[in-house]
KETI-770607 format. One record per residue: residue in three letters; residue number from 1; z, y, x of N, C-alpha, C in turn. Coordinates in nm, 4 decimals. Atoms other than C-alpha are relative to their C-alpha. Layout:
BEGIN
code_pos_n_w_n_v_n_u_ca_w_ca_v_ca_u_c_w_c_v_c_u
ALA_NUM_Z_Y_X_Z_Y_X_Z_Y_X .
...
This chain:
BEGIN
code_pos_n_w_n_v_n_u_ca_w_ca_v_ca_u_c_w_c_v_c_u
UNK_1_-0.0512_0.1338_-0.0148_-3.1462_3.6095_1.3940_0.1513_0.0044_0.0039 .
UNK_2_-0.1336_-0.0236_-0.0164_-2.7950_3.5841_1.2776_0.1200_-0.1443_0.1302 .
UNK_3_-0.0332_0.1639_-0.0599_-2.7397_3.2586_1.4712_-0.0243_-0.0192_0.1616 .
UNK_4_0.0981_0.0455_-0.1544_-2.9429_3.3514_1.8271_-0.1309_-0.0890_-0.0675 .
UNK_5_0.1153_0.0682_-0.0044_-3.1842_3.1148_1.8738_-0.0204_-0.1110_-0.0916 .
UNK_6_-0.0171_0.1510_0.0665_-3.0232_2.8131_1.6881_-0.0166_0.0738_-0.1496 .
UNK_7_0.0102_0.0007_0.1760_-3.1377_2.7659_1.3231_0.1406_-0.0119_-0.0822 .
UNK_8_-0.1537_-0.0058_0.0651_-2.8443_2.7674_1.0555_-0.0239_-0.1125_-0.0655 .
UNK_9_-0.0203_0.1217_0.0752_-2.7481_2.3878_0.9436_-0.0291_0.0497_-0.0912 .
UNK_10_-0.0042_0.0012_0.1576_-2.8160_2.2870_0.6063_0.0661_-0.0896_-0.0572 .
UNK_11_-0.0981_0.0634_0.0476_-2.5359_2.1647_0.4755_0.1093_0.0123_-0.1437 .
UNK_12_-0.1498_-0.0280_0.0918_-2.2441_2.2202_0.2081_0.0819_-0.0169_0.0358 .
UNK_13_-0.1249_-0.0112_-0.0570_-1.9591_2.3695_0.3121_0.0904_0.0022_-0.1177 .
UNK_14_-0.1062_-0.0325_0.0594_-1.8260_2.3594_-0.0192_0.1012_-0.1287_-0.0047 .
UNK_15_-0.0830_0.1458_-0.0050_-1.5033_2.1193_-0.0720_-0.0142_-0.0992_-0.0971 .
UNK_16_-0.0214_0.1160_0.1192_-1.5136_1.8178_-0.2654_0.0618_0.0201_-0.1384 .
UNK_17_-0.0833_-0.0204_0.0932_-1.3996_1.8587_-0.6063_0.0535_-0.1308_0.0101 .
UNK_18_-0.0948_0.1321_0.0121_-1.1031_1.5673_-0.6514_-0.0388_-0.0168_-0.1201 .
UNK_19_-0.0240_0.0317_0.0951_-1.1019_1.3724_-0.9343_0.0918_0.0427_-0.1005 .
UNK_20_-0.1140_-0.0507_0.1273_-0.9202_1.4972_-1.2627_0.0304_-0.1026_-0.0890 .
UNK_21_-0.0032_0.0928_0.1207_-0.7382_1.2674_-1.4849_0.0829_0.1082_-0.1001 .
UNK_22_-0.1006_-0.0239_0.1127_-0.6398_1.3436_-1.8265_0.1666_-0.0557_0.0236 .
UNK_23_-0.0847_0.0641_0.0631_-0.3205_1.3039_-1.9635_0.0369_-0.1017_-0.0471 .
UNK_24_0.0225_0.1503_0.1069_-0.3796_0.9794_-2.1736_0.0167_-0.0629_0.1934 .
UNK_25_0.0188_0.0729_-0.1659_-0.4756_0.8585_-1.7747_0.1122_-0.0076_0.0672 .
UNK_26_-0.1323_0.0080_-0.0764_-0.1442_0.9383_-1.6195_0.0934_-0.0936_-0.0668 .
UNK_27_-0.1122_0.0740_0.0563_0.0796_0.8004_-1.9120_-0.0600_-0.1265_0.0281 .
UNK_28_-0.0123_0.1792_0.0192_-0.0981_0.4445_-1.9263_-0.0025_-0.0268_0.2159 .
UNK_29_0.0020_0.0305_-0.1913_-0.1259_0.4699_-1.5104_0.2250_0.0071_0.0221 .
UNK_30_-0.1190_0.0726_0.0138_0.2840_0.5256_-1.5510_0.0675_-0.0922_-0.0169 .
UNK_31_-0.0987_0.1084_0.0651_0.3507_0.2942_-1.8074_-0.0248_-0.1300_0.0488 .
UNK_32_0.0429_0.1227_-0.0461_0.1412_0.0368_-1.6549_-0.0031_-0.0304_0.1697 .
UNK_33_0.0170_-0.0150_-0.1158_0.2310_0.0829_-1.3271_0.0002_-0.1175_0.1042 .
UNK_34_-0.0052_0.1214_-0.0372_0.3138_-0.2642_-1.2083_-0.1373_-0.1083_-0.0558 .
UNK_35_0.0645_0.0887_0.0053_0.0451_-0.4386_-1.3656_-0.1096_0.0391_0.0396 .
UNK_36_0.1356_-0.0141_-0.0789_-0.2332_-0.2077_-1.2374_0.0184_-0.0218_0.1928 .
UNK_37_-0.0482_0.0514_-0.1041_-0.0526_-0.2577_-0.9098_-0.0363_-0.1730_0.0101 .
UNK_38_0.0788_0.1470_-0.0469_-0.0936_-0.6518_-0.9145_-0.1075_0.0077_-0.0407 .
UNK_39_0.1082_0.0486_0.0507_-0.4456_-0.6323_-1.0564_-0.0934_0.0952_0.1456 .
UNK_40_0.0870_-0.0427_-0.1417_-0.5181_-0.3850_-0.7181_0.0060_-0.1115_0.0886 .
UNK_41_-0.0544_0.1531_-0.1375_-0.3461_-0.6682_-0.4669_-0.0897_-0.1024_-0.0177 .
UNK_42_0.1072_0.0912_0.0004_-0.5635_-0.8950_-0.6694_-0.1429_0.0047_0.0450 .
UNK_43_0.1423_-0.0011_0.0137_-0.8784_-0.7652_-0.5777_-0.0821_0.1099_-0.1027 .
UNK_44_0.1341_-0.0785_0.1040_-0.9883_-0.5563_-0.8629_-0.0182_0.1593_0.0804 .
UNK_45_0.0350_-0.0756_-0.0585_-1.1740_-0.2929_-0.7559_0.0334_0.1521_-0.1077 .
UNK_46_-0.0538_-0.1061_0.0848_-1.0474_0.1032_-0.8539_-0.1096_0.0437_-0.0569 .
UNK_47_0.0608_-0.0689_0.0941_-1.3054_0.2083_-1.0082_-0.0691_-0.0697_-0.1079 .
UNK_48_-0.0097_0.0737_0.1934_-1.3065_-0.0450_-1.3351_0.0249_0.1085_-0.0856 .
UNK_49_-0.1303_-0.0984_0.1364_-1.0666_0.2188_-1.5154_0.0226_0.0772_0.0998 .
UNK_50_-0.0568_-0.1311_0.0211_-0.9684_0.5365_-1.4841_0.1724_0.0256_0.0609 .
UNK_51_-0.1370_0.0063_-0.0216_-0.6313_0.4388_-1.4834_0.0100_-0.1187_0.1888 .
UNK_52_0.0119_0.0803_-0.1329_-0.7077_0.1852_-1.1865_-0.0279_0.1274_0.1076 .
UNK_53_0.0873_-0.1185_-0.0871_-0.8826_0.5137_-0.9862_0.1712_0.0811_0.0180 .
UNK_54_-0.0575_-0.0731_-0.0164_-0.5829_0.7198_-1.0519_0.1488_-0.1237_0.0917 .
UNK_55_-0.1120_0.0833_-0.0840_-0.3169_0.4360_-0.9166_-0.0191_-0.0021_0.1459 .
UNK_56_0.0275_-0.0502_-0.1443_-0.5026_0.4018_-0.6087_0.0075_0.0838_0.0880 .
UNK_57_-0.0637_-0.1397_-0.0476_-0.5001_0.7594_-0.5408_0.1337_-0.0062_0.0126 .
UNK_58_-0.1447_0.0049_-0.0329_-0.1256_0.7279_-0.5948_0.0323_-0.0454_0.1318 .
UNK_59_-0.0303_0.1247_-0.1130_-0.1165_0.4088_-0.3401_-0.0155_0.0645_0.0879 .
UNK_60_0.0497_-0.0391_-0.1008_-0.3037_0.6106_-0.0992_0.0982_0.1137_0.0732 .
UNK_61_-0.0755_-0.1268_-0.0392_-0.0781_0.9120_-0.0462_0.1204_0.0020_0.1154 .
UNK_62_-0.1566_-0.0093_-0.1158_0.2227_0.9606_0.2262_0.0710_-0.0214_-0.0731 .
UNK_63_-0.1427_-0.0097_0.1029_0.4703_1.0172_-0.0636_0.0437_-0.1660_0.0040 .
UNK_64_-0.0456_0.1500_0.0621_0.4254_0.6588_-0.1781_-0.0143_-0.1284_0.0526 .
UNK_65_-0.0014_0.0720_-0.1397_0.3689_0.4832_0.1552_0.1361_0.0375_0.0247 .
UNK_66_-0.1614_-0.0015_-0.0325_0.6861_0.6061_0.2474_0.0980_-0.0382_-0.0823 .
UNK_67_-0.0477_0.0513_0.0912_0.8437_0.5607_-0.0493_0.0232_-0.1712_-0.0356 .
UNK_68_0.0086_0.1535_-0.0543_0.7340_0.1426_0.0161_0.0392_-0.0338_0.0924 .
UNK_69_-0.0507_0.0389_-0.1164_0.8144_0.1454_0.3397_0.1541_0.0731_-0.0241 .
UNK_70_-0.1665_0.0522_0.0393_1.2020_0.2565_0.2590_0.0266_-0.0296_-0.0651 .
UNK_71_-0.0652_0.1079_0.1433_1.2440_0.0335_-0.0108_-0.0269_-0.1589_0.0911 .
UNK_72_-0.0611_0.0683_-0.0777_1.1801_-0.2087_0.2706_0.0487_-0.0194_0.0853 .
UNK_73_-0.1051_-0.0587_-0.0982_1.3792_-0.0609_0.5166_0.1167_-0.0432_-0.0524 .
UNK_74_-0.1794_0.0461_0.1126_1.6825_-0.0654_0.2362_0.0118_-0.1400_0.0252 .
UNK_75_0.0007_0.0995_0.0148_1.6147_-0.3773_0.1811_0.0667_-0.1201_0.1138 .
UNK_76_-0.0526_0.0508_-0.1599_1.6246_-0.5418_0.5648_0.1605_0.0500_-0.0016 .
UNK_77_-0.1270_-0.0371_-0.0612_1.9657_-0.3357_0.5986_0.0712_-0.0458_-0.1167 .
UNK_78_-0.1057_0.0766_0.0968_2.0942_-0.4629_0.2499_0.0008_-0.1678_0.0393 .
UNK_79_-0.0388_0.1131_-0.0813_2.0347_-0.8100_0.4141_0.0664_-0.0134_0.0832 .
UNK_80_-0.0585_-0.0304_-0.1213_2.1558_-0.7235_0.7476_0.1660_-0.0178_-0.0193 .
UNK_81_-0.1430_-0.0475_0.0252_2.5090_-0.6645_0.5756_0.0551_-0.1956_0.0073 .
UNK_82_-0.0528_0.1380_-0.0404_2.5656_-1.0664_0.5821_0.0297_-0.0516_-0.1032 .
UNK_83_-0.0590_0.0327_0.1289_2.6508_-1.0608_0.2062_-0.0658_-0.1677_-0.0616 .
UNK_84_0.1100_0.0896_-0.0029_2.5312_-1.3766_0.0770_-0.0731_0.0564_-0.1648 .
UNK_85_0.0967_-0.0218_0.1446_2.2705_-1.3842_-0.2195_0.0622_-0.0022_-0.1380 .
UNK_86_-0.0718_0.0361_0.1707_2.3833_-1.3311_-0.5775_-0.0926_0.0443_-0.0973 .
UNK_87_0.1623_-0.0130_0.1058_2.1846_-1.2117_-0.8896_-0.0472_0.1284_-0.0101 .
UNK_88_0.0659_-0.1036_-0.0328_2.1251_-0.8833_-0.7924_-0.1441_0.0380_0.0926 .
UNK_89_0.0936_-0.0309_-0.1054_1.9622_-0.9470_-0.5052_-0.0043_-0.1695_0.0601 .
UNK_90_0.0125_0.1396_0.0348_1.8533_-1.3500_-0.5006_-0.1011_-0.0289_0.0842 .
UNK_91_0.0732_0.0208_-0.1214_1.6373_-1.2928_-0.2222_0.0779_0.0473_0.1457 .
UNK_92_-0.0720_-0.0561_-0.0711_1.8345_-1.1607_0.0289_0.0241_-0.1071_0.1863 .
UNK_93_0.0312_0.0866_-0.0671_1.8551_-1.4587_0.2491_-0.1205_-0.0237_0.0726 .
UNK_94_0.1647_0.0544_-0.0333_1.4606_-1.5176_0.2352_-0.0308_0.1626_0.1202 .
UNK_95_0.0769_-0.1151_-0.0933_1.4569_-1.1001_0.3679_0.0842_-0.0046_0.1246 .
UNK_96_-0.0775_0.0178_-0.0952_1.7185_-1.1824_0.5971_-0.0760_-0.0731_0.1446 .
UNK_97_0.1170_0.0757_-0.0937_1.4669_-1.4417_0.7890_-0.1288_0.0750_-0.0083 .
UNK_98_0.0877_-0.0826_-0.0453_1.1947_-1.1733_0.7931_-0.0097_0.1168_0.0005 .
UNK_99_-0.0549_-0.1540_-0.0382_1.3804_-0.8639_0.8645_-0.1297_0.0353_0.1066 .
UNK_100_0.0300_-0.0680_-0.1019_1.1387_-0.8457_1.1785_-0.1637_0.0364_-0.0832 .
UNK_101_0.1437_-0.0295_0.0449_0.7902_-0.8907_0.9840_0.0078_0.1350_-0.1192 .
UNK_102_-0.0525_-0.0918_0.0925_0.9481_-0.6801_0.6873_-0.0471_0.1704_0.0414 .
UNK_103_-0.0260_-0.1364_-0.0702_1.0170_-0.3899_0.9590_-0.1517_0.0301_0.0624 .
UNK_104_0.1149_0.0297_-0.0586_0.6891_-0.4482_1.1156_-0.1096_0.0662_-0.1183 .
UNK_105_0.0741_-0.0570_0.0929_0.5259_-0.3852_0.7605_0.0085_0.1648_-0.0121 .
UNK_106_0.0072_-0.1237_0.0355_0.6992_-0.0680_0.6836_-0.0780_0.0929_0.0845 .
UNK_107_0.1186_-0.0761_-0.1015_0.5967_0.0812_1.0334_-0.1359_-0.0075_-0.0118 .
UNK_108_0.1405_-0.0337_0.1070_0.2576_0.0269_0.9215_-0.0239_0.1031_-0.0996 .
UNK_109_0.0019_-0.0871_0.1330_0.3180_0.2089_0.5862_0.0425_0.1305_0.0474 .
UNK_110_-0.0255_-0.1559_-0.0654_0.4266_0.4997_0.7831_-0.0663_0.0707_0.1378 .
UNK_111_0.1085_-0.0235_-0.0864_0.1901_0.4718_1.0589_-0.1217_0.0971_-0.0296 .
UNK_112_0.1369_-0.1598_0.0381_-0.1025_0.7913_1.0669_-0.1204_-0.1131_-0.0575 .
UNK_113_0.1173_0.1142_-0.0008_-0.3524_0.4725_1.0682_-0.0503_-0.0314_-0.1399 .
UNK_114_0.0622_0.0420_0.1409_-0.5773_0.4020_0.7423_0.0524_-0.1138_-0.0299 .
UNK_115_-0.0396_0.1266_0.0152_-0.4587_0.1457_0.5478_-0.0907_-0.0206_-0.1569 .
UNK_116_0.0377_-0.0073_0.0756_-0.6451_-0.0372_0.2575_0.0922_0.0428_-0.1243 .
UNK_117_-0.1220_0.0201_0.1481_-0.5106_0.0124_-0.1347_-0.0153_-0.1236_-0.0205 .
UNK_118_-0.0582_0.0980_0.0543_-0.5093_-0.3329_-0.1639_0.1293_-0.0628_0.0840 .
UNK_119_-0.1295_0.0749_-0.0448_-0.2667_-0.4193_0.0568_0.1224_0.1157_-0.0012 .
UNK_120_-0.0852_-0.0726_0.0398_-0.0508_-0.1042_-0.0241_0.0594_-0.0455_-0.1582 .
UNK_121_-0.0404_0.0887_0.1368_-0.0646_-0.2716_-0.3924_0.0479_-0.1303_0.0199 .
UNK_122_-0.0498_0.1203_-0.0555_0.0105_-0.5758_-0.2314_0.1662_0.0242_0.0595 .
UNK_123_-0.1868_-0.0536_-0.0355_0.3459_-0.4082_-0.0999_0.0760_0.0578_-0.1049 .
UNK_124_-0.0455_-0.0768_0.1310_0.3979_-0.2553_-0.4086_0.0801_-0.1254_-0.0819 .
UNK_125_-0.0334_0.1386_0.0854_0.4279_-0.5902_-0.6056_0.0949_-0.0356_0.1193 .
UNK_126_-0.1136_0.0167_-0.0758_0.6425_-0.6729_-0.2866_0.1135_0.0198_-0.0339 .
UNK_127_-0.1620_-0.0323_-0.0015_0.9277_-0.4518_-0.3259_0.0172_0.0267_-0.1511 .
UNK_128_-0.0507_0.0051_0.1447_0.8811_-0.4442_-0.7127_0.0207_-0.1287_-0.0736 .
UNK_129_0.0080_0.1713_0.0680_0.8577_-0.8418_-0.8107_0.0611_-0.0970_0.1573 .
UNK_130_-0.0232_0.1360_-0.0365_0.9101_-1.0775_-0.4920_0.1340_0.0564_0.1374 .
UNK_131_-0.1568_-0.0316_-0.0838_1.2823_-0.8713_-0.2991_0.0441_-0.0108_-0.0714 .
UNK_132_-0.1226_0.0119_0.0751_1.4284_-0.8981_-0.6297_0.0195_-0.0978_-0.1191 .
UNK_133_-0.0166_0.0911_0.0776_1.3387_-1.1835_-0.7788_-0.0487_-0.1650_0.0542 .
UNK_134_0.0283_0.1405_-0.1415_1.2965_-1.5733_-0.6491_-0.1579_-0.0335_-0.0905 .
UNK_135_0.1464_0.0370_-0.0301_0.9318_-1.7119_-0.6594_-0.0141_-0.1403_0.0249 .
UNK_136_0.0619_0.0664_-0.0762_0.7591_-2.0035_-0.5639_-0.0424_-0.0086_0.1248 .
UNK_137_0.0086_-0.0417_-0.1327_0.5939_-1.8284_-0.2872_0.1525_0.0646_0.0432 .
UNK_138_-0.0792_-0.0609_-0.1116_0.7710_-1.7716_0.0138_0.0024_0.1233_0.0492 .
UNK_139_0.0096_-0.1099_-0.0271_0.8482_-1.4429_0.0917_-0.0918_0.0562_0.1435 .
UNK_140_0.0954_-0.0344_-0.1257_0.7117_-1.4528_0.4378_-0.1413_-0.0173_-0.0029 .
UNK_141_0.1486_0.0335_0.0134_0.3597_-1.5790_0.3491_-0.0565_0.1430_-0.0987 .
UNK_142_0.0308_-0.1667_0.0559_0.3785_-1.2593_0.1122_-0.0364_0.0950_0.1009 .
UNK_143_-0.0574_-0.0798_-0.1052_0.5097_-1.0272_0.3916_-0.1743_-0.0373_0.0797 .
UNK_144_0.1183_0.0054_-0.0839_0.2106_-1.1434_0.6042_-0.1178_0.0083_-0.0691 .
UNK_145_0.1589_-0.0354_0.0778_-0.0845_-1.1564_0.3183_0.0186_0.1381_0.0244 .
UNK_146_0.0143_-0.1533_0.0117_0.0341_-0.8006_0.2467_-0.0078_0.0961_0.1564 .
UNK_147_0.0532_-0.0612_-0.1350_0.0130_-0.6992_0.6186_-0.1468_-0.0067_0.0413 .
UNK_148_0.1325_0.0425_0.0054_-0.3194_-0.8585_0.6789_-0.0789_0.1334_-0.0988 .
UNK_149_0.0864_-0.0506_0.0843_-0.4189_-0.7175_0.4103_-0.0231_0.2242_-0.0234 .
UNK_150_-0.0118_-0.1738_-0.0420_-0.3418_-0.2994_0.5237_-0.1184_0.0427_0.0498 .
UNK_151_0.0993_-0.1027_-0.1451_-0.6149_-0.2898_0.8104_-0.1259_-0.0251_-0.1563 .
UNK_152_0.1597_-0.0295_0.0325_-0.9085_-0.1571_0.6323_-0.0918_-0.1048_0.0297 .
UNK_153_0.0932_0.1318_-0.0516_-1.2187_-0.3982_0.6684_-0.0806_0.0453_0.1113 .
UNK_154_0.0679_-0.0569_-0.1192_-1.3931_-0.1717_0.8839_0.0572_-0.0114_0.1545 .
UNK_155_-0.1029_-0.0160_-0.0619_-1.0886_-0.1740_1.1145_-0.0094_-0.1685_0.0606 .
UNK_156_-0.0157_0.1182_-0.0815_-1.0778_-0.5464_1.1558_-0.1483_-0.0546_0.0655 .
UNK_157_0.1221_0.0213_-0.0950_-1.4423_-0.5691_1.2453_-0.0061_0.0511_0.1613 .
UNK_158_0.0275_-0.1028_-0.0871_-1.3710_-0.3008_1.4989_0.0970_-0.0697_0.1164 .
UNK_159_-0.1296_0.1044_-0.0805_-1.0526_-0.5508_1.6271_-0.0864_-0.1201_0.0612 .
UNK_160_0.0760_0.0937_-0.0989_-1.2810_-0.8710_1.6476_-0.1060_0.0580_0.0979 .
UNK_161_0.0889_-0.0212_-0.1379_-1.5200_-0.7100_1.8559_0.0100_0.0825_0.1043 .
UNK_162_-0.0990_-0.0258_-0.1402_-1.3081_-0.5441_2.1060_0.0707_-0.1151_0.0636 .
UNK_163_-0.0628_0.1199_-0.0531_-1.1224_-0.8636_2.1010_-0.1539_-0.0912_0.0767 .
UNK_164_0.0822_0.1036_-0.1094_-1.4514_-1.0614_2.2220_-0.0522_0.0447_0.1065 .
């Protein structure tokens, strides 16, 4: 009995193989990087495409959580400076009035805590379409979908029913 008394699990210890993308998969996940980005925020689910699967993976990583969260770090402190708005930066004002939710996001994005990919794609389209360009929407109603939208779903079940 190599074990004593106890039987030996039956399990697989081997590791997961990761997903492999081609080549062809990376360039159109590059070139299309913004529009598979809003089509995650929207809802579509990663595993349509290939190229959707491999973005997510991206979204998911430390590198590119951090990488979101100081692009709105910059951002807050390029407001902070008092400059007023010009055509560089034509939001500047709008991040100026939600420096605190802004800051609030990034800590999230750098927080150990799971966060979904849609609301990491949802920050994505953030600091790539609505800090550097003016909108309809209000930046803050952004700022807060895309927060909302971080906690995992499992996560907010796990919130309302601690909360009751």
């Amino acid at each position: 009995m190599p074990n004593g008394i106890f039987p030996v699990p039956k399990f697989d210890t081997t590791a997961a193989q990761s997903p492999r993308w081609g080549l062809r998969t990376w360039l159109i996940a590059a070139l299309r990087r913004n529009g598979l980005d809003a089509a995650l925020a929207g809802g579509t689910s990663p595993d349509e495409s290939r190229a959707l699967s491999l973005r997510a993976a991206q979204l998911r990583t430390r590198a590119v959580r951090e990488q979101l969260a100081g692009a709105l770090t910059d951002a807050v402190a390029d407001a902070r400076t008092g400059q007023p708005a010009n055509i560089e930066h034509p939001q500047r004002g709008q991040v100026r009035d939600s420096a605190d939710q802004l800051t609030a996001l990034a800590a999230r994005l750098r927080s150990h805590q799971p966060v979904a990919v849609r609301g990491v794609a949802m920050v994505a389209v953030l600091v790539n379409d609505r800090l550097h360009r003016t909108g309809r929407d209000q930046l803050r109603d952004a700022v807060a979908d895309a927060h909302g939208a971080l906690i995992p779903a499992h996560d907010a079940a796990h919130d309302l029913q601690a909360a009751a």
